[in-house]
MARLOBA-172691 format. One line per 2 residues: for each residue x, y, z of N, C-alpha, C. Coordinates in nm, 4 decimals, m for minus. Layout:
N
X,Y,Z,X,Y,Z,X,Y,Z; ... $
//
This chain:
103
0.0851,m0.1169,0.0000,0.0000,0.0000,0.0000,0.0904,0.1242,0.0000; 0.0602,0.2538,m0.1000,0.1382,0.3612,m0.0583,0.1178,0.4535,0.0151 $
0.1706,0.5289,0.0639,0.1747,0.6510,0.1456,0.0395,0.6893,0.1617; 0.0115,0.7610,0.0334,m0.1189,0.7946,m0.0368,m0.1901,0.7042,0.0026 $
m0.2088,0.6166,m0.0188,m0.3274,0.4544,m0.0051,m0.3512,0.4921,0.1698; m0.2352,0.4403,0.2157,m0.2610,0.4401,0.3928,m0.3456,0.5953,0.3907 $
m0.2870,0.7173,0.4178,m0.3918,0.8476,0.4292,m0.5252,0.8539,0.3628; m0.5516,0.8115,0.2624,m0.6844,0.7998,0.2329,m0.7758,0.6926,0.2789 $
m0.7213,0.5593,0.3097,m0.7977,0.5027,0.3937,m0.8123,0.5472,0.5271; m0.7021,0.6058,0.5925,m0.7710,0.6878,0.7501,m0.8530,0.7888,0.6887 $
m0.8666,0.8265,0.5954,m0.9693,0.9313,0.5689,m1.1018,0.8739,0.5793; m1.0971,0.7635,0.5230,m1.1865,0.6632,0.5087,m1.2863,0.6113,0.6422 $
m1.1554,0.5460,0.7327,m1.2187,0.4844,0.8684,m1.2383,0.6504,0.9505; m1.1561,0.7647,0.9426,m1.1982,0.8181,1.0183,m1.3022,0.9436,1.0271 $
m1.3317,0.9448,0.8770,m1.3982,1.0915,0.8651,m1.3129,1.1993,0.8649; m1.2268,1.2162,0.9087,m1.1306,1.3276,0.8972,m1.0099,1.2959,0.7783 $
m0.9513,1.4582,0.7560,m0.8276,1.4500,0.6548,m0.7325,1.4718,0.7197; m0.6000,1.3983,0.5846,m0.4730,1.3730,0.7061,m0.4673,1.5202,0.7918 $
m0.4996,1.6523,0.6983,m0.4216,1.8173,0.7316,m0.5273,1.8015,0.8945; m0.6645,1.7677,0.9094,m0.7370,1.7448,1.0444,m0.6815,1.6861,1.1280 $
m0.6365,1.5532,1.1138,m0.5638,1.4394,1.2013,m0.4323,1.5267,1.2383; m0.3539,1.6165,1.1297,m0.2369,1.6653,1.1607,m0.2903,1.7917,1.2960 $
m0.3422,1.8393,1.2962,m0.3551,1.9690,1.3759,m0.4462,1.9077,1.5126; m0.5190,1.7937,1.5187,m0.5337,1.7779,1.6361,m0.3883,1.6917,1.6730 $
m0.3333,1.6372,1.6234,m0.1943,1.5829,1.6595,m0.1203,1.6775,1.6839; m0.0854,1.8572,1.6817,m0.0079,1.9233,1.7236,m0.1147,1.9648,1.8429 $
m0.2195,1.9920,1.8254,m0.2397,2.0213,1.9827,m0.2564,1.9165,2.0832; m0.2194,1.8252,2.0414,m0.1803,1.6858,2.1627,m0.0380,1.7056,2.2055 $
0.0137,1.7966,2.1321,0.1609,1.8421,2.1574,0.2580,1.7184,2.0391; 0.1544,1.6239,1.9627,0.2548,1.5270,1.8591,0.2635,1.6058,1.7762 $
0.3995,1.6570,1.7014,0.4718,1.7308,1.6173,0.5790,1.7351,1.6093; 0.6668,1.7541,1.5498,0.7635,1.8143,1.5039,0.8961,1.6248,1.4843 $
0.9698,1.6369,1.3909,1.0727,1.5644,1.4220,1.0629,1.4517,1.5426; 1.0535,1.4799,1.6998,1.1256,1.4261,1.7861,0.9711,1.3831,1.8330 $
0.8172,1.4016,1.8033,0.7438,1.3378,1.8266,0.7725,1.1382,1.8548; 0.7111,1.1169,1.9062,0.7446,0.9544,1.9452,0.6376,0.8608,1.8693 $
0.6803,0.7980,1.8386,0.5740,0.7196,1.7237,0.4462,0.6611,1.7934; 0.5140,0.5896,1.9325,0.4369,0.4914,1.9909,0.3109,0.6005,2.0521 $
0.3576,0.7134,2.1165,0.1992,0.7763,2.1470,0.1292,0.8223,2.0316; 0.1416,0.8776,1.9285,0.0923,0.8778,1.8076,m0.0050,0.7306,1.8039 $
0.0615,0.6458,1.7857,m0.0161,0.4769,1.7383,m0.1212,0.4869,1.8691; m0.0563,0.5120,1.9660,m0.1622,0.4691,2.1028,m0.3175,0.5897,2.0499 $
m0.2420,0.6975,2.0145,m0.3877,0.8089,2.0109,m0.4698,0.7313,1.8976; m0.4001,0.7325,1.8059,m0.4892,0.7097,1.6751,m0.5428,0.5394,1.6885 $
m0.4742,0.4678,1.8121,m0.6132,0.3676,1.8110,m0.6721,0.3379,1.8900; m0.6761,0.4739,1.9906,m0.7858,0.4878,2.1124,m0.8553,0.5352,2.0686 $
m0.8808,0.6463,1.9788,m0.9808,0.7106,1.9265,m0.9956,0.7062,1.8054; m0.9500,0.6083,1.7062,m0.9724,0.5953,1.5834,m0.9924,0.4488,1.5852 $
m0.9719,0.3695,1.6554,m0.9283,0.2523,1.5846,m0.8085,0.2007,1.4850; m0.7670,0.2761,1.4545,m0.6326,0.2620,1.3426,m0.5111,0.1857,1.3762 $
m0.4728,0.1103,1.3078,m0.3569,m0.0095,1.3248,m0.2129,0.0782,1.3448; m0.1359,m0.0172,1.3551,m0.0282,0.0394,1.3484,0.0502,0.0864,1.1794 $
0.0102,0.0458,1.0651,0.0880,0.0692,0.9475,m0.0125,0.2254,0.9364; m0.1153,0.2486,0.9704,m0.1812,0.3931,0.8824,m0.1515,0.4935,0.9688 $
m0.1424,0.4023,1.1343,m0.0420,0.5506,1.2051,0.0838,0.6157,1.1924; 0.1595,0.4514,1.1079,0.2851,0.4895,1.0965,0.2932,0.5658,0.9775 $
0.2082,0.5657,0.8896,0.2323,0.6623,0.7975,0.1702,0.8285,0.8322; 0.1218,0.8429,0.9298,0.1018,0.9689,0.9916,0.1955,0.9995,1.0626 $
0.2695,0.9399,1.1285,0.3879,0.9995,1.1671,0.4630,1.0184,1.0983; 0.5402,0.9946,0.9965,0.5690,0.9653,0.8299,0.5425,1.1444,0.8670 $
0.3996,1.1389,0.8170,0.3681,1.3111,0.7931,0.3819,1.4105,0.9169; 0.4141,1.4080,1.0242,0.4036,1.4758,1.1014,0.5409,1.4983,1.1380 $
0.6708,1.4082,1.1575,0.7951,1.3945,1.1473,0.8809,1.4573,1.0374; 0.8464,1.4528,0.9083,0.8936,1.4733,0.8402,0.7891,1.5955,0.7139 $
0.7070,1.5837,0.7035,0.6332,1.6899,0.6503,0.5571,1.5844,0.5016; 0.4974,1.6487,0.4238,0.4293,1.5673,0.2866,0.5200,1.5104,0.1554 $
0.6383,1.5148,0.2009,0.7139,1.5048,0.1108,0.7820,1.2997,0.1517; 0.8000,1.2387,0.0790,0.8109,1.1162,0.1067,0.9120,1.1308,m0.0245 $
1.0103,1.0039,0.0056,1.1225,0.9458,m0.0782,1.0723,0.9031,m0.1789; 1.1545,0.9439,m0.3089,1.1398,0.9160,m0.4501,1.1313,0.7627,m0.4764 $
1.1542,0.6889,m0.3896,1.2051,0.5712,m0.4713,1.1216,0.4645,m0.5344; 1.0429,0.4925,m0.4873,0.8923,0.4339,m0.4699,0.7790,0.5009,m0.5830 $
0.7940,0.6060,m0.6262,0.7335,0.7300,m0.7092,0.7461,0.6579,m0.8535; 0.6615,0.6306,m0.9524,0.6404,0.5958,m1.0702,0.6904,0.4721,m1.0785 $
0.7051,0.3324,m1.0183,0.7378,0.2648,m1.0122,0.6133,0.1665,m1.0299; 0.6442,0.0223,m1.0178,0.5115,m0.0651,m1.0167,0.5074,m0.1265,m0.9170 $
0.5557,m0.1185,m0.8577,0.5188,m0.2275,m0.6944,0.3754,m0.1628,m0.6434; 0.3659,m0.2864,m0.4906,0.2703,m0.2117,m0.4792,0.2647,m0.1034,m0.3496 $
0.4216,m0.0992,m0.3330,0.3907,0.0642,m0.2575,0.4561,0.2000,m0.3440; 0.3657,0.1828,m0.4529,0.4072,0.3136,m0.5353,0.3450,0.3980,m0.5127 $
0.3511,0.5260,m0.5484,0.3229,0.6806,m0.5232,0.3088,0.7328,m0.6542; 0.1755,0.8114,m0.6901,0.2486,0.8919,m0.8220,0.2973,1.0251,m0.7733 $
0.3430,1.0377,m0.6448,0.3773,1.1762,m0.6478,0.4446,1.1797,m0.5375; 0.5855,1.2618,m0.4739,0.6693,1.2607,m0.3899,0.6035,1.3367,m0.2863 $
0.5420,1.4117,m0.3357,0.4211,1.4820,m0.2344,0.2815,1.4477,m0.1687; 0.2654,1.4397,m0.0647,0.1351,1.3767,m0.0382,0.0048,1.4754,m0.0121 $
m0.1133,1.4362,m0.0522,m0.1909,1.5227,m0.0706,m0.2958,1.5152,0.0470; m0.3081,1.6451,0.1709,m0.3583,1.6435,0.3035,m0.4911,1.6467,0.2914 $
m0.5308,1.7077,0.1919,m0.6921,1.8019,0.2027,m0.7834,1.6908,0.1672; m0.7444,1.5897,0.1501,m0.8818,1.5056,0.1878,m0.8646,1.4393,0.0271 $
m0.9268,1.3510,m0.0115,m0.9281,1.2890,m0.1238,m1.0453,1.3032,m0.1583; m1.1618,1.3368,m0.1743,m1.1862,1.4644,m0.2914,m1.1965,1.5862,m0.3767 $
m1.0649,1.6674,m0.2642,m1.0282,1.7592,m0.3186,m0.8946,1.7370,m0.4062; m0.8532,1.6259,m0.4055,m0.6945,1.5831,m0.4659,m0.7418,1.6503,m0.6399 $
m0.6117,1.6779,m0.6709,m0.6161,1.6766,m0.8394,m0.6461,1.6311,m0.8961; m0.7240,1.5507,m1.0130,m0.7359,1.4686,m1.0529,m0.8478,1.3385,m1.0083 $
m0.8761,1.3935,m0.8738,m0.9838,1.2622,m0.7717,m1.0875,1.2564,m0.8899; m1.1806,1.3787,m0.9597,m1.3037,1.3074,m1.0226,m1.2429,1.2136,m1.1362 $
m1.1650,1.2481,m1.1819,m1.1330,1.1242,m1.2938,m1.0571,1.0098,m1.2474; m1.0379,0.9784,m1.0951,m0.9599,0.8374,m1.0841,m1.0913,0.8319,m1.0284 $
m1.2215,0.8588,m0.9866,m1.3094,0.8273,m0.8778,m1.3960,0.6769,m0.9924; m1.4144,0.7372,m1.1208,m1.4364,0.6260,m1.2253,m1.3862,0.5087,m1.1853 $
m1.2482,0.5093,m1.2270,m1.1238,0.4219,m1.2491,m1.1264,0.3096,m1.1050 $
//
């Protein structure tokens, strides 16, 4: 699953977008770099339900910002990305969402 895949399915289970999940995660004080993964995982599956791989990709975003490693980007596996950037605002505002919503 990619980056992308994991954030849109918490969009999914939780009703909220990652940029939502991100800002109640800074006023829990989880932010920046030196945030700790494990209270992150503990919040998001006391009150979300969420496993450990879709938290870990929120910390992913909160540690490091929307930008994720190329290596993975246009590739065929199946944790590819089409984009090094990840998109917060929710997946139906993404670029392109009405024409993959078909697909």
């Amino acid at each position: 699953m990619s980056f992308q895949a994991y954030l849109d399915a918490i969009e999914t289970r939780t009703g909220r977008t990652p940029r939502e999940l991100l800002a109640d995660a800074a006023g829990r004080g989880f932010d920046g770099p030196a945030v700790k993964a494990g209270d992150v995982i503990a919040w998001l599956k006391e009150d979300y339900g969420l496993g450990r791989g879709h938290a870990m990709a929120l910390v992913h975003v909160i540690k490091h910002g929307p930008t994720i490693p190329g290596k993975h980007v246009g590739t065929t596996g199946a944790h590819r990305d089409e984009s090094d950037t990840l998109w917060l605002d929710g997946r139906g505002t993404r670029p392109g969402a009405a024409a993959s919503k078909g697909a």
